[in-house]
N, C-alpha and C positions, 0 to 999 in steps of 0.2 A: 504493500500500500504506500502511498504520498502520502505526508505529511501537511496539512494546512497551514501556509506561512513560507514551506519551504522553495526553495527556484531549482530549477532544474531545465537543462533543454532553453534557458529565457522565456523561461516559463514563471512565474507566481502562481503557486496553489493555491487555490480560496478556500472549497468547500466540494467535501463528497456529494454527489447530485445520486448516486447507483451503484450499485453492484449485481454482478451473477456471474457464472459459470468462467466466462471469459476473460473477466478481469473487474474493474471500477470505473467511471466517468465521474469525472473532476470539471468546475469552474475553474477559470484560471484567467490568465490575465498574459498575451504576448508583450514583454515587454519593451520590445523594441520598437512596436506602433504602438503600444497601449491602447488593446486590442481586446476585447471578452474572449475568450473562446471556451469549448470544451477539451477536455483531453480524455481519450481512453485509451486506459492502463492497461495491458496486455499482465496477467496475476504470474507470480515469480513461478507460480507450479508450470507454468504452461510455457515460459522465457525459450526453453531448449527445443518446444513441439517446432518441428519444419513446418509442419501444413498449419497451424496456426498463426507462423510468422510470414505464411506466406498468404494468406486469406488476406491477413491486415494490408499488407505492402502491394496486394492486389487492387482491395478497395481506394487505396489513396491515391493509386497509376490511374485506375479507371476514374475517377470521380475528377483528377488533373486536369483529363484530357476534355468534362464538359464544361459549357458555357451557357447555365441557364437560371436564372432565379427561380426557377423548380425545382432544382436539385439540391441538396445541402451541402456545401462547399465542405472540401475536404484542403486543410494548409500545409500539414509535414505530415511524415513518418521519418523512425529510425530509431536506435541505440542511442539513451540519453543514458549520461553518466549524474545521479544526483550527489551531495554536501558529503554525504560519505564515502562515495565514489565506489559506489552500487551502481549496473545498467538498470535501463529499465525499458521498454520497449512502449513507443508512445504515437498514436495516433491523435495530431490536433484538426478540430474540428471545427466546422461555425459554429456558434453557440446562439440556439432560440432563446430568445429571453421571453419571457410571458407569453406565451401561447402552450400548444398544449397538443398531439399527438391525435389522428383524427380515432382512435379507441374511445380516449377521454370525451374527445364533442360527440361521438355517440351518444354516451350515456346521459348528456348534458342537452340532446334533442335535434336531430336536424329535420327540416323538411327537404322537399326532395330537390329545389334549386340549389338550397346549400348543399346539401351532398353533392349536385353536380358539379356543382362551382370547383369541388372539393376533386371531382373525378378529372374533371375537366384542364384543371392546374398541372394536375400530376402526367396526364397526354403528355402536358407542351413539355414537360422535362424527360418524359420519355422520346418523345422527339428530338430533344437535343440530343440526348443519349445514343439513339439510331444514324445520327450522323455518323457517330466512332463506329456503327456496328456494335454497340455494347447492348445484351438482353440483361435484363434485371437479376430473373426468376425467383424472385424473394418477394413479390408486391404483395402490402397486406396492409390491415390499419396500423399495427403499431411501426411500420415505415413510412408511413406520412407526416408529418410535422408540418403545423400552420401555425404563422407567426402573429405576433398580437396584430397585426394590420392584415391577417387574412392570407397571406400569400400561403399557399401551399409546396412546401418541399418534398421532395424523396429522397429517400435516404437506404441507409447501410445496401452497399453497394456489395458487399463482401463476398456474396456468389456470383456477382455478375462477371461474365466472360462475352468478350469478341466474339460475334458469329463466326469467326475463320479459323479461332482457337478449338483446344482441346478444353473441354470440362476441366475444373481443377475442384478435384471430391476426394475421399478417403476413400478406399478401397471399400466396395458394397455398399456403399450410400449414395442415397438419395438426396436433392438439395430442392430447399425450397420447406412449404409451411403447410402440411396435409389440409387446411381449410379453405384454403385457396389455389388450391395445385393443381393444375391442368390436367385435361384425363390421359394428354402423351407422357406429362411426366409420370403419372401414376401406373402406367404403362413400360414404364421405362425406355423411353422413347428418347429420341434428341427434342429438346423446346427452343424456340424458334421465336420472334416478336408476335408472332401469335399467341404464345402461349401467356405471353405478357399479357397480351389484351384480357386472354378470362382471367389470369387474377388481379386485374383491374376491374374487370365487371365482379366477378365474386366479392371485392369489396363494396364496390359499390352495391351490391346487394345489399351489402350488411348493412352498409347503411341506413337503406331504405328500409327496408323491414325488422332491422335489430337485432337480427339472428343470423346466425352464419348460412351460407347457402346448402350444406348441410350439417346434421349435427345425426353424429353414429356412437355405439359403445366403446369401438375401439379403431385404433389406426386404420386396421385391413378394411376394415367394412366402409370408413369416410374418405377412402384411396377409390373402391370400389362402388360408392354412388358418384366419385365425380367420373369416372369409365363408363358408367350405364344408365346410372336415373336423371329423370327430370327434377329438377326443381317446381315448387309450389311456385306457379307466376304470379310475378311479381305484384301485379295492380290489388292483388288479394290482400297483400300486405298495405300497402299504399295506393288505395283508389284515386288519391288525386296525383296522381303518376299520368304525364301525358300518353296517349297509346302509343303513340310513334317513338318516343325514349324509351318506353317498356320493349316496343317490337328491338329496337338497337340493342340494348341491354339482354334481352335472351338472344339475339342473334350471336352476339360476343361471349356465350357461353355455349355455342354449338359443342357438341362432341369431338368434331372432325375439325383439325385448321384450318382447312380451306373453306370452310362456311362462316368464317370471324371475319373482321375487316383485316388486313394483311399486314397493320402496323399502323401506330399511334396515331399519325399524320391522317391517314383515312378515318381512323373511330373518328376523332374530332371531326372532318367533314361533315360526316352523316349525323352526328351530335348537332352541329348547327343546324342544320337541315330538318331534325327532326321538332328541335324546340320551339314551340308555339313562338311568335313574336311577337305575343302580348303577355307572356311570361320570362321573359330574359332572365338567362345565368348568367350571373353577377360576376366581375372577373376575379372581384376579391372577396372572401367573407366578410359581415359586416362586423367589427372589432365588438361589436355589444354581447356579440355571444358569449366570451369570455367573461361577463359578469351576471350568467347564468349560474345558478346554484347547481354545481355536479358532485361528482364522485372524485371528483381532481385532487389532490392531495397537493398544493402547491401551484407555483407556475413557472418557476424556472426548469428547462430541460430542456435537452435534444434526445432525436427518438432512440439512441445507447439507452436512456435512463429506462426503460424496458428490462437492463439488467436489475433493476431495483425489485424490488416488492410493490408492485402496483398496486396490490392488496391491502395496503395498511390504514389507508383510509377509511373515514366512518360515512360507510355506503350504507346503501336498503339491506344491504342481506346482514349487518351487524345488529343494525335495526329489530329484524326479523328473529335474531336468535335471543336480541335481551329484552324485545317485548314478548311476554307471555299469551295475549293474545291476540297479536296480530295474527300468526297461521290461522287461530282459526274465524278470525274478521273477513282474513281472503277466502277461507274455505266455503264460507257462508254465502260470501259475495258471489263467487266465484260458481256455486253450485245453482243459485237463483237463476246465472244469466249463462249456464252450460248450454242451454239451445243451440245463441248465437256463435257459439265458436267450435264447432263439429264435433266429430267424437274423437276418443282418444287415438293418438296414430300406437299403433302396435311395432316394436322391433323384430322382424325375424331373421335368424341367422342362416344363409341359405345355407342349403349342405353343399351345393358348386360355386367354392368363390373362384372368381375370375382368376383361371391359372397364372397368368405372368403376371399377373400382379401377386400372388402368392411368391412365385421364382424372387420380384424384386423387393420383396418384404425379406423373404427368409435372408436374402445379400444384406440387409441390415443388420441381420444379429448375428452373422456368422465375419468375423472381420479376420483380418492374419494373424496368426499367433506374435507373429514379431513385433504389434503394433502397440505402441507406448499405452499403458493406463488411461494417462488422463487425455487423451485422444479417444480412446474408446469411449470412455465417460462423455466426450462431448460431441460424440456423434448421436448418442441416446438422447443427452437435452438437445440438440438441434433437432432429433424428429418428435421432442415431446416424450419420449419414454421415460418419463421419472422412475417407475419403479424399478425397471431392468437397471438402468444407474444404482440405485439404492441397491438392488442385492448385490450387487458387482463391490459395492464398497462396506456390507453392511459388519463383515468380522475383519476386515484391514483395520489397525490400528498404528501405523505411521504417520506421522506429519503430512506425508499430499497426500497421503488416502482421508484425513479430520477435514482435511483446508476445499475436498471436491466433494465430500458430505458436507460441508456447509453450502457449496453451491448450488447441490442439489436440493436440499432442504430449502435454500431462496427459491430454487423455480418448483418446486412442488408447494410452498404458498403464494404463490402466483396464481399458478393452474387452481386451486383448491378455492382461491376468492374466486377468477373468473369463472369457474363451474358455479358456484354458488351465486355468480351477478346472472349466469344463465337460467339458474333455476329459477329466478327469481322473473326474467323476462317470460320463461316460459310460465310464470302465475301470472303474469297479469295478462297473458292471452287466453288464459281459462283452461290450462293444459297443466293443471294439478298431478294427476299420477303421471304425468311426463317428467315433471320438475322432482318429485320423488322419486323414481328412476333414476334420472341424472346423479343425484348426488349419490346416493346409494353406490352407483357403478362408481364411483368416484371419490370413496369413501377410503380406499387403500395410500392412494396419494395425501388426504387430507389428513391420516393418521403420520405419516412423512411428516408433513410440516408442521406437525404438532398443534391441527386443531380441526380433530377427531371428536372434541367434545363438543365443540358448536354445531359440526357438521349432524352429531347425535340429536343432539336438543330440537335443531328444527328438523331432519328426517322424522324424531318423534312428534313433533308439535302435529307437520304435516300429516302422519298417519292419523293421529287424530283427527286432524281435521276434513279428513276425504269423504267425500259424500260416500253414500251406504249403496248407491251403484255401483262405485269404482274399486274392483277387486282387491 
């Protein structure tokens, strides 16, 4: 870790902003322009990983080489030596100052021009990007960052590779963010700037409807509806969704990439074209949003602070476990007005999941024997596998095996809030023994992060509270 006070690099430390898996993001101060910026710390356990020093020194070549106020500037990389004359491995950053990460304005409300505005920003930086040939395949909310004046940035560039390049992955993995991952990557296919566009429309989903474009028990099955199912359209969610955005929006989530628009530059064409002209997206968010009451724990960050605890805030679901009777206020509400919100969706497990996506699951868990620890450990938090992390470190007792159980316990109270901000979305659409499900199935991570009790308390609230229909 940095120290607050101390220089390094012509650097001034200020203040820890985050932490996880990967290291910490630091405020700081360049001081030779006297300059804000971010810094992130590459963690001493991980100094010696090649494919970790080489992710970073990727994203800061790739991010160099654009020019666009959509993108989140990236300023150095390299070996800094700090006051004790200790390296340290250091990525400087622009630094958002008060704004907020588009996860955060979800939960804080958009309608559907904001959101565009929001989709629409991040095109024109993906277009700058398709100048160099560079694909993303990381696009998701918590890679967007909008700044108090609205502009929207994209960020962590760290998977992104040149179309004319080779993938740069670990051996048997997968890159990218199962909730937004195209159906070739979940295929294991090559992704292309098509593949860009659906998980830019998968986010923009979210947006608009609040919910991911799918939500499954586990990795294989949420790999496997974006290969095969449709999504609930969209205007179901968001009626005042224009038809012609909604038709653009499922087109950019075809199965096939030759039925998406063929790269950034085109979505936005058809984006104008589709937009009524007596409803115009706005080029910037309007700043007011930001003194909306949300879930935001602060306002200082860039979208690194994602390594933090996103969780620690006093959201509805905190809400939910130390009022006693709210579960059952919503169960009550909830069961009056079950009419209007269909019946419960059912999970079923097929007995044929889709074989290559099986072949490219099982390449996740099966890595080279020769491949460092804390490399394996961070291929499971990059696909989300908290628990496979945990037993892999659960009787190691060494210093890096304490220092990547704590990282793992940061992102397993990550996951363990946002399942519980999801539970909670899915009560107020009147999908009670869905939201009980969720946390249930999710109930092994939330004993990791050490809050298995809260998790308990509203599962039990909830049970109580379930209408005498719902089994």
């Amino acid at each position: 870790m940095l120290t607050p006070g101390s220089t390094i690099g012509g650097l001034t430390i200020q203040e820890l902003l985050g932490r996880g898996a990967m290291g910490e993001v630091y405020r700081a101060v360049q001081n030779s322009l006297n300059r804000p910026v971010a810094v992130k710390h590459i963690s001493q356990h991980l100094v010696d990983n090649e494919t970790v020093q080489a992710r970073f020194s990727r994203e800061a070549q790739v991010i160099a080489k654009v020019n666009s106020p959509h993108v989140l500037g990236v300023y150095e990389f390299g070996c800094f030596t700090d006051e004790q004359g200790e390296p340290h491995w250091l990525l400087v950053m622009e630094l958002v100052d008060g704004g907020a990460n588009a996860k955060d304005l979800m939960r804080r409300g958009l309608d559907w021009q904001q959101a565009t505005s929001i989709i629409a920003q991040v095109a024109e930086g993906m277009v700058a990007a398709a100048e160099h040939g560079i694909v993303h395949r990381d696009i998701k909310p918590d890679n967007i960052m909008v700044t108090n004046k609205g502009v929207a940035k994209l960020a962590d560039f760290g998977l992104a590779k040149a179309e004319d390049s080779h993938a740069m992955t670990m051996d048997g993995a997968l890159l990218g963010t199962p909730y937004y991952m195209p159906p070739e990557a979940c295929r294991g296919e090559a992704v292309d700037q098509r593949g860009d566009i659906y998980s830019l429309a998968a986010t923009w989903y979210h947006m608009l409807a609040g919910r991911p474009l799918f939500e499954a028990a586990n990795t294989m099955m949420l790999l496997r509806a974006h290969a095969e199912d449709h999504p609930t359209p969209i205007r179901k969610h968001m009626p005042s969704l224009p038809k012609a955005v909604a038709a653009l929006l499922h087109q950019c989530l075809a199965k096939q990439p030759a039925q998406r628009p063929p790269n950034a530059e085109a979505f936005l064409t058809a984006l104008r074209a589709a937009v009524p002209a007596r409803q115009p997206i706005p080029a910037r968010l309007d700043s007011a949003i930001f003194d909306r009451q949300g879930s935001t724990e602060g306002n200082s960050s860039t979208v690194q602070t994602r390594l933090a605890d996103a969780g620690n805030s006093a959201t509805a679901a905190t809400a939910l476990a130390q009022d006693p009777g709210m579960a059952s206020t919503l169960g009550a509400e909830l069961a009056l007005s079950s009419s209007s919100h269909g019946s419960r969706r059912t999970l079923i497990i097929a007995g044929g999941i889709l074989g290559v996506v099986l072949i490219v699951l099982l390449g996740w868990l099966v890595m080279r024997p020769t491949a460092e620890r804390s490399a394996i450990i961070e291929g499971y938090l990059a696909r989300g596998e908290v628990i496979q992390a945990w037993s892999m470190l659960e009787d190691a007792d060494d210093d890096e095996a304490r220092a990547l159980r704590e990282s793992v316990r940061q992102h397993a109270r990550r996951h363990a809030s946002d399942v519980m901000q999801r539970g909670l979305d899915l009560l107020g659409n009147g999908a009670m023994s869905q939201a009980l499900e969720l946390l249930q199935n999710h109930r092994e991570i939330a004993v990791i992060a050490g809050a298995d009790d809260r998790y308990d308390e509203v599962i039990t609230r909830l049970r109580a509270a379930m209408p005498e229909n719902e089994p």
